[in-house]
N, C-alpha and C positions, 0 to 999 in steps of 0.2 A: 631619230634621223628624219629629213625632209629628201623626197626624192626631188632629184634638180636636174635641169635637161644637163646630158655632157657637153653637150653644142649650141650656145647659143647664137653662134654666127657662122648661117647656111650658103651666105654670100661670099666668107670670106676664103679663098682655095689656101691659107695659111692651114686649114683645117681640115685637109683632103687628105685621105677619103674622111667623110661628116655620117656625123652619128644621129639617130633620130633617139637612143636611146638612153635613159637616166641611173643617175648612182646616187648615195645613198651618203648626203650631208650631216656629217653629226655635231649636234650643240646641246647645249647644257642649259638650263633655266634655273630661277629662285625667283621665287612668285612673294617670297616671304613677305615682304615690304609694297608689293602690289596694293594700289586702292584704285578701284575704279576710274578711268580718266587718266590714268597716267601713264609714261611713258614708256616705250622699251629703249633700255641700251643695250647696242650688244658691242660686245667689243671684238674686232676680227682676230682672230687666233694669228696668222701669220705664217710663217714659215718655219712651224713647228707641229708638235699633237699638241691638240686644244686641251687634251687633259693638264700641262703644264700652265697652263690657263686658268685653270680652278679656285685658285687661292684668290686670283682678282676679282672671283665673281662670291667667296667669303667675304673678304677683310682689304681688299683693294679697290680702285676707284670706281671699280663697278656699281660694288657694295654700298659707297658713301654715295655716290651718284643716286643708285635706285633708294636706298632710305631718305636722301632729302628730299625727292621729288614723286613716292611714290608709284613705283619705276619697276618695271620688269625687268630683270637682269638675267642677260645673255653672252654664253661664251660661242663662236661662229669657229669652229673648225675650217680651217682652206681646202680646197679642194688639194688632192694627192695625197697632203700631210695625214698623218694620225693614222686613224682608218675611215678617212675617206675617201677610199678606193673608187677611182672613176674607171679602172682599165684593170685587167687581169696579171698586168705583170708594168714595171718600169723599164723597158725597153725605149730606146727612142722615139718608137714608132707610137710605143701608148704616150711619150710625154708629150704629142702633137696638142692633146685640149689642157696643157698647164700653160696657161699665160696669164696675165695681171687682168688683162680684160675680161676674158671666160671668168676667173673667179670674180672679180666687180659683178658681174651680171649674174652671179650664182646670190651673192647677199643682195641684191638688189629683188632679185625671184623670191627670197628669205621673204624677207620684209613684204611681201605684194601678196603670200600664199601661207607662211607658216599658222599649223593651229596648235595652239600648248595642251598637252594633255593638263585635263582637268578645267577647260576655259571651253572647252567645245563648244560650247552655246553662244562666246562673246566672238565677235567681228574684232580681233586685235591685230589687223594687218594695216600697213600704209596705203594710204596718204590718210584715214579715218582715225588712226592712232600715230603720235609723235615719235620714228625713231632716231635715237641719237646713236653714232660711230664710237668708236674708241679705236684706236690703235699703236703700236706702239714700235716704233723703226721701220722694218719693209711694210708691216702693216697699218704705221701712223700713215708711210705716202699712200698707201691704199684707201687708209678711209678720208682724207685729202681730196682723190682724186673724184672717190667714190659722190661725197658730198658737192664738187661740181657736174659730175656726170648723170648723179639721178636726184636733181634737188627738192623734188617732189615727193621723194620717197622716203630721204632720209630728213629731216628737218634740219640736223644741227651737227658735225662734227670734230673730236678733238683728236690731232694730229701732235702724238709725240715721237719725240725725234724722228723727224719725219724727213726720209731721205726724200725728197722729192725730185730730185737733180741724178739723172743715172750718169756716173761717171766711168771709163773705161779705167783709167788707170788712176787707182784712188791712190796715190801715195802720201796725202794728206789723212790718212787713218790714222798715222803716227802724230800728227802736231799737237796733237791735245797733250800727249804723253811730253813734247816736247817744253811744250807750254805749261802747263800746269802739274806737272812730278812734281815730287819733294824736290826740295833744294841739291843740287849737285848732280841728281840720276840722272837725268837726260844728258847732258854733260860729257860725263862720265864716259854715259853710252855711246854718245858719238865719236867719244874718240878709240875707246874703246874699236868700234867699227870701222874707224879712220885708219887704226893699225892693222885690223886686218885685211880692210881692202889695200889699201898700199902694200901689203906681202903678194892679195890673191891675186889682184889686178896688175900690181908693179912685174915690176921685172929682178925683182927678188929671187934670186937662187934657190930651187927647186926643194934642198935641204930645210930653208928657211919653213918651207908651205908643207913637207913632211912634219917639223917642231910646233909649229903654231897645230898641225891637227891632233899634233901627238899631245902636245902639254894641256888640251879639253878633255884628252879620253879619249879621244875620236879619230885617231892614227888609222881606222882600218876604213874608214870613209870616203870610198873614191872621188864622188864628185861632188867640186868646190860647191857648188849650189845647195847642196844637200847638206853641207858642212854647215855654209853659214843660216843657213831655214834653221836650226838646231839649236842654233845660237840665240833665235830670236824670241824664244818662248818667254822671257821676264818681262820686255817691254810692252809686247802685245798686250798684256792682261788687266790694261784700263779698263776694257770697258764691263770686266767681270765684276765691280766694286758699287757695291751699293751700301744706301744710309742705314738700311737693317742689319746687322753683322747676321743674321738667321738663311740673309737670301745671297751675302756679299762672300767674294773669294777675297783672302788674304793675301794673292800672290803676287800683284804687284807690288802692292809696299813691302813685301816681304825680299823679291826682288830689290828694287831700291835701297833697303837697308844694307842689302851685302854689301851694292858696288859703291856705296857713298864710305862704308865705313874705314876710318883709318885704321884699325886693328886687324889683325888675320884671321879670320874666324874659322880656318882651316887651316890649321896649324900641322894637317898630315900634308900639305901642299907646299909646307917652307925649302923643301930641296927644288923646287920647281923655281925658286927666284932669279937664279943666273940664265936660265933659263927664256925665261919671261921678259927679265931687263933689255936682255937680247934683241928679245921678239921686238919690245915696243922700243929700240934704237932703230933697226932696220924700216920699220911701220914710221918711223918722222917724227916719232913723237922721244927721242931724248930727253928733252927739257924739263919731261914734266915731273921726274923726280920720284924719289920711296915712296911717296905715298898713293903715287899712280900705280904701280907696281903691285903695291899690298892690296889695290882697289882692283887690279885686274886678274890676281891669285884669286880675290874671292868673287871674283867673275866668272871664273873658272871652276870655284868649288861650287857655284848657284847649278854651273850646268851639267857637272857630274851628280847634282845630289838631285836635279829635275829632268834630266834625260837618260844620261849614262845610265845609272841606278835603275833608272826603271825599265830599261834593257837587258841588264844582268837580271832583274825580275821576274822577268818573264823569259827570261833562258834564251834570248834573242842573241847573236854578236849585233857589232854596230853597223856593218852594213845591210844586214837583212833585218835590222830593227829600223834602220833609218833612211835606205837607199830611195829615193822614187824608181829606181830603174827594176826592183823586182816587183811595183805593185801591179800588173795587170791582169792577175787574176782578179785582185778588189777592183776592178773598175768593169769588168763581166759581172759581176752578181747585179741584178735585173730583178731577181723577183720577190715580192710582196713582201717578203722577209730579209730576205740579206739587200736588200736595195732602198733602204729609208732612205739613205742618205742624198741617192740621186736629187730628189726633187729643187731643193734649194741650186745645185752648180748647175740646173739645169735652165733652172728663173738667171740663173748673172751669167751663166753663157750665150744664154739667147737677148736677154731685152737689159737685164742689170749693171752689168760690170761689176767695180770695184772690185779689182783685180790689186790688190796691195803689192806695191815695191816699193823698194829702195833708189833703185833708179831713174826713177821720175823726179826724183826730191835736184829740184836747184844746183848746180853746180857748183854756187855761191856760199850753200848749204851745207853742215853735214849732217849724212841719213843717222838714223838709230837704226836702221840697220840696213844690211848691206848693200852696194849700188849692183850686185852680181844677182840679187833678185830680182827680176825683169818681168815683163810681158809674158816672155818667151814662156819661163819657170813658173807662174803664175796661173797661166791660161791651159796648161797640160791637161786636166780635169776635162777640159772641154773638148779635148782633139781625142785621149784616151776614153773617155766612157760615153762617148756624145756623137765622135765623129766631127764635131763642129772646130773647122777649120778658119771661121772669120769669125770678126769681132760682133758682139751682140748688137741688135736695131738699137741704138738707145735713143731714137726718136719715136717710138713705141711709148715709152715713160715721157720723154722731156716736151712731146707735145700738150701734154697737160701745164706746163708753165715753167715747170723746174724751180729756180730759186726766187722767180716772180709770184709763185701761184698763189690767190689770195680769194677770198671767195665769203659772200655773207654768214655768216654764223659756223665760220671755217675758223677753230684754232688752231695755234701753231706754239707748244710747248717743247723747252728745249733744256738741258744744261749747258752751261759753259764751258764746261771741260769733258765733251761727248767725242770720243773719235771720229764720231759718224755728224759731226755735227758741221764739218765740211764741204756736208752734202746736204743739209738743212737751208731752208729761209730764214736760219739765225747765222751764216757762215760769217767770219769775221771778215771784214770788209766789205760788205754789203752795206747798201744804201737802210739808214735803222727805219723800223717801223715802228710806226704809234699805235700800242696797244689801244682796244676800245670793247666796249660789251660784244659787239658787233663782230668785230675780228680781232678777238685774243690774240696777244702774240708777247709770253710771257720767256723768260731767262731765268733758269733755277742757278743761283750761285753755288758754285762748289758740285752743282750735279752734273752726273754722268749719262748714264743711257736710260731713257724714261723712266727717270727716278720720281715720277707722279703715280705713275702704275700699280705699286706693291704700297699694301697700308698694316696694321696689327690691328689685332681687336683692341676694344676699348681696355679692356682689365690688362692690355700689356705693354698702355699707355705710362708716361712717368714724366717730370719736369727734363725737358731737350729732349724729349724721342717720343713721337719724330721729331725731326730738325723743323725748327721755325719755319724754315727755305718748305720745308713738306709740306706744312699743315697751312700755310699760305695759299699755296699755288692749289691743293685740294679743297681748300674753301672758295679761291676764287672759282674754282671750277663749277662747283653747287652753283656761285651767286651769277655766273654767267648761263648755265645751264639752266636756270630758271628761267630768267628774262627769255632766253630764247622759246621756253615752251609757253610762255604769256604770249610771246608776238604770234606765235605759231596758233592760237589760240584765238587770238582773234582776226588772223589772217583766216582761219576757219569761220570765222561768225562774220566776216566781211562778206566772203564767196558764199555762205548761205543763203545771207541777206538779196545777193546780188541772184540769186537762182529761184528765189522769189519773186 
């Protein structure tokens, strides 16, 4: 651990009452690949424990980074996250010094004062030594922001998916899902969605919104909100999908295959089809015939076999497994233990957003899932565990540039089919930029959420794995990463010369 001031800004009354006193930053090192002269990267942890971190500082882009450039490799814990506890408990009152900035200014103090065990004798602080950023989503835009805000400090940063744009109401998390699913599931899903908003929303006879909750399993489920949140667990799980099947979740294509399939694949659900035909005559969609039908029986079997079931599992009924209206003892637990979770709703309740619905999506449009998910339903986290009753500063974040921000030896790594990639400097319909040594700004095809990030050892290497699109974008990263510690390098022997 590095002890780090809790307060770096004594001016700012955001931070009243202000702390003169410090806590106890913890980060991870591999000196393995260290030679004299070379670099540190660290890569910021984020919006997690940096222990989850670990493996990119083995056999991820840490790794390749610090082996091609002889490179100290560093994992950076956030302040709150993991255990590094700035405050004695997560009450609101201690989440006063969690902001983007406090922490920017916690890795900036990193870089200016850490000394590595076992190096005690070497001066390996900045500006004397080159660090480079890494980060990857909330903490690609951190090291982003980081690299214009202290450019003295850090040399060179890479920003993957890097939300840089704080949105309130992200309903664009779902396009990529919409965009890029296999063939048919997005589809599907919206009409799917279509039928049940038309029951919840329409003016559908009360019996109708009793069968639609009964024919999921979900008949004892008071509110409509709560019904359709339940629903929406298949589509969500793009961005759980990576190129390693070791680090990747199977649930969205696994999703997808139900609701595309034309066979029944729950064939204890076939008394449920009069049922059901019903449902999706009333919902507008008649037309679409037996095989919409047999695709939304096993719509229905995805959600008893991924929610229902895991209710019965745990000895839950389905209202006190699923209701929001009984969780406010979970949003009192506050302390060090039962309160991990805080810290993240409390970064997108005050300065972040993305607040995902349905009902932001186009009118034009249909949602993947439902328009009855709002603001309102969305933003509850905030008013129940927070007290916060207005929308977060998001010019806090967007004064940095948002989907302009561009910056020397600033990259900007992305996949094409990232949910969050709507909130990136690669957002589709933006003005395109020209990648250059200088400011990368590259597009993983077929990738999803900082799919540069996680790499395998050599020996579990094999012809396709990684994908082409991987070992690309991590090579360019090395061949960019150098050039910049050359410039950096003799921007050093310029300013010596010049202090001569």
């Amino acid at each position: 651990m590095i002890n780090v001031p809790i307060d770096h800004f004594h001016n700012d009354s955001r931070y009243e009452p202000h702390s003169n006193e410090t806590f106890g930053l913890r980060y991870w090192f591999d000196a393995s690949h260290y030679r004299k002269g070379g670099p540190v990267i660290v890569l910021q942890g984020g919006e997690t424990s940096g222990v989850g971190r670990l493996p990119f500082l083995q056999k991820g882009i840490v790794a390749i980074l610090a082996k091609a450039t002889g490179g100290m490799g560093v994992i950076l814990e956030h302040r709150y996250y993991g255990r590094s506890y700035v405050m004695p408990n997560f009450t609101t009152e201690s989440m006063r010094f969690l902001s983007t900035d406090q922490a920017l200014a916690d890795m900036a103090y990193f870089a200016k004062h850490v000394v590595f065990s076992g190096f005690e004798d070497w001066d390996l602080t900045a500006p004397d030594t080159p660090y480079i950023a890494y980060g990857g989503s909330y903490a690609g835009a951190f090291v982003a922001f980081l690299r214009k805000l202290y450019p003295h400090i850090y040399t060179g940063a890479i920003a993957s998916s890097a939300v840089t744009k704080a949105i309130y109401d992200y309903w664009e998390y779902f396009e990529a899902a919409r965009l890029f699913s296999p063939p048919g599931c997005a589809l599907a899903t919206q009409k799917f969605t279509d039928v049940i908003d038309n029951i919840l929303i329409g003016k559908a006879d009360s019996k109708d919104v009793g069968k639609l909750k009964a024919v999921f399993g979900l008949g004892n489920l008071t509110n409509d909100k709560d019904f359709v949140s339940s629903l929406s667990n298949g589509i969500s799980r793009l961005q759980e999908t990576n190129w390693d099947p070791a680090v990747s979740s199977p649930a969205f294509y696994e999703y997808c295959g139900n609701v595309t399939s034309e066979e029944l694949l729950y064939p204890s659900l076939k008394p449920l089809e009069s049922d059901v035909k019903h449902l999706i005559e009333v919902g507008g969609h008649a037309k679409e015939g037996g095989t919409f039908t047999t695709q939304m029986l096993n719509y229905i079997g995805y959600v008893n076999l991924t929610v229902v079931q895991r209710c019965h599992d745990r000895s839950q009924d389905i209202e006190t497994c699923l209701s929001t209206a009984n969780d406010t003892e979970f949003y009192r637990r506050d302390t060090l233990y039962t309160g991990r979770w805080r810290p993240w709703p409390y970064q997108f309740c005050t300065e972040w957003g993305y607040l995902t619905t349905g009902s932001g999506v186009p009118k034009n449009q249909m949602p993947l899932i439902s328009r009855l998910l709002d603001i309102d339903y969305s933003s509850a986290v905030c008013r129940k565990a927070f007290n916060i009753t207005t929308p977060p500063d998001l010019e806090i974040i967007n004064k940095h540039g948002g989907f302009d921000l561009s910056y020397p030896r600033l990259a900007f790594i992305d996949g094409d089919s990232d949910p969050w990639r709507a909130a990136t400097p690669h957002r589709i319909g933006l003005p395109e930029r020209k990648s250059a040594v200088s400011e990368p700004f590259l597009l993983i095809k077929g990738g999803v959420h900082h799919w540069d990030e996680n790499g395998v050892f050599k020996n579990e290497t094999k012809p396709g794995f990684p994908p082409q699109e991987i070992v690309e974008v991590q090579k360019a990263q090395v061949d960019f990463v150098k050039v910049w510690l050359a410039e950096w390098a003799a921007e050093q022997k310029a300013s010596s010369g010049t202090r001569r």
